[in-house]
C-alpha positions in Angstrom: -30.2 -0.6 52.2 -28.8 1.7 54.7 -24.6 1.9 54.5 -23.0 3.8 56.3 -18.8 3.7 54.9 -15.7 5.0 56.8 -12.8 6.0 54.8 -9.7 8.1 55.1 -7.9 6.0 57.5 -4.3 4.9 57.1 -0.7 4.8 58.9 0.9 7.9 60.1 3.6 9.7 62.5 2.6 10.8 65.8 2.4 14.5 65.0 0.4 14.2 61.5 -3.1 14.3 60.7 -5.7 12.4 58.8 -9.1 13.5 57.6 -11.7 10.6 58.1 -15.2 10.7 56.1 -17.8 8.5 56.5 -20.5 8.6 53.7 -24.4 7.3 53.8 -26.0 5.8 51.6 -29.6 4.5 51.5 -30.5 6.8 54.4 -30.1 10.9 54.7 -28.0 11.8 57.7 -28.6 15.2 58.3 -31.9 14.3 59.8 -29.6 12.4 62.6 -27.5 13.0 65.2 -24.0 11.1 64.3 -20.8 10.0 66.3 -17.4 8.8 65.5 -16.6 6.0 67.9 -13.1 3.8 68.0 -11.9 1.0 69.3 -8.1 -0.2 70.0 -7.6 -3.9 70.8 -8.2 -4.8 74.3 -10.0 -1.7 74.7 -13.8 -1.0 74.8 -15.4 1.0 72.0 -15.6 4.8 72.9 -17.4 7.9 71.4 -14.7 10.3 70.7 -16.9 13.0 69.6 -20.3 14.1 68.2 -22.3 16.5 66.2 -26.0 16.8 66.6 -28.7 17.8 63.6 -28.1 21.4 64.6 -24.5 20.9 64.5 -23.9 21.0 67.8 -20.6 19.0 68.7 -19.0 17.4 71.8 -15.9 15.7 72.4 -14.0 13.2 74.4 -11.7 14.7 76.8 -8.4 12.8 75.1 -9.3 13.9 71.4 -10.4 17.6 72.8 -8.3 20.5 71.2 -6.7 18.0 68.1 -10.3 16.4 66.9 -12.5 18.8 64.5 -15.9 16.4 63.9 -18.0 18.3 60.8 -21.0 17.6 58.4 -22.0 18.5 54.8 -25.4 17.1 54.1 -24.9 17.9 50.3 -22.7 15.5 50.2 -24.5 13.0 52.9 -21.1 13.1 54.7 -19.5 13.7 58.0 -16.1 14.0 58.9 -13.1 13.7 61.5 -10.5 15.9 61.3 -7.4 14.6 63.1 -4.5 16.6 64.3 -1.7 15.9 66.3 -2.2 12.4 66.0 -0.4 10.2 69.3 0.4 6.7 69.4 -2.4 6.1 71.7 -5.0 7.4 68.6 -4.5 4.0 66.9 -7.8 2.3 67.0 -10.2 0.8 64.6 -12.9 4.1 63.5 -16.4 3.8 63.0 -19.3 6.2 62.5 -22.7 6.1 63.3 -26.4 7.5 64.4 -25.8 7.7 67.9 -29.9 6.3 68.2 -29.3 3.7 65.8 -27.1 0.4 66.2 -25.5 0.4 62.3 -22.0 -0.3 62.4 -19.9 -0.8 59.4 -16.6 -2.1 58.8 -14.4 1.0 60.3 -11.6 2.4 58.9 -8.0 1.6 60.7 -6.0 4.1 62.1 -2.6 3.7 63.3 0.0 6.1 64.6 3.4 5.6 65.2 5.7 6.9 67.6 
């Protein structure tokens, strides 16, 4: 059973940083491309940034400059580095296989002001 779990979320100042991982299981993801996406209430879901097989990566223009996405396939695991966290960053995280509709639960991420 592919899973596909977000962790590293939590509740934060507006200035501080959080390091989000999201860890397969039941599937290998360094044969895909993966994206960390979010949503805040009221809000559509957005890709905030992106890393291909080759390790190419892309980001949204509001995460660009304090957003650091990264992949170890050792350890079947990609990451979001978060820095300078703003108020505006609090959203609900999720990764996935940008071709492949397997959302999970998320982690929450909230950021005070």
């Amino acid at each position: 059973q592919v899973q596909l779990v977000e962790s590293g979320g939590g509740l934060v100042q507006a200035g501080g940083s959080l390091r989000l991982s999201c860890v397969g299981s039941g599937v290998a993801l360094a044969i895909y491309d993966m994206g960390w996406y979010r949503q805040a209430p009221g809000k559509q879901r957005e890709l905030v940034a992106s890393i291909t097989r080759g390790g190419t990566t892309r980001y949204a223009d509001s995460v660009k400059g304090r957003f650091t996405i990264s992949r170890d396939n050792a350890k079947n695991t990609v990451y979001l580095e978060m820095n300078n966290l703003k108020p505006e960053d609090t959203a609900v995280y999720y990764c996935k296989r940008l071709q492949v509709s397997d959302w999970g639960q998320g982690t929450q991420v909230t950021v005070s002001s």
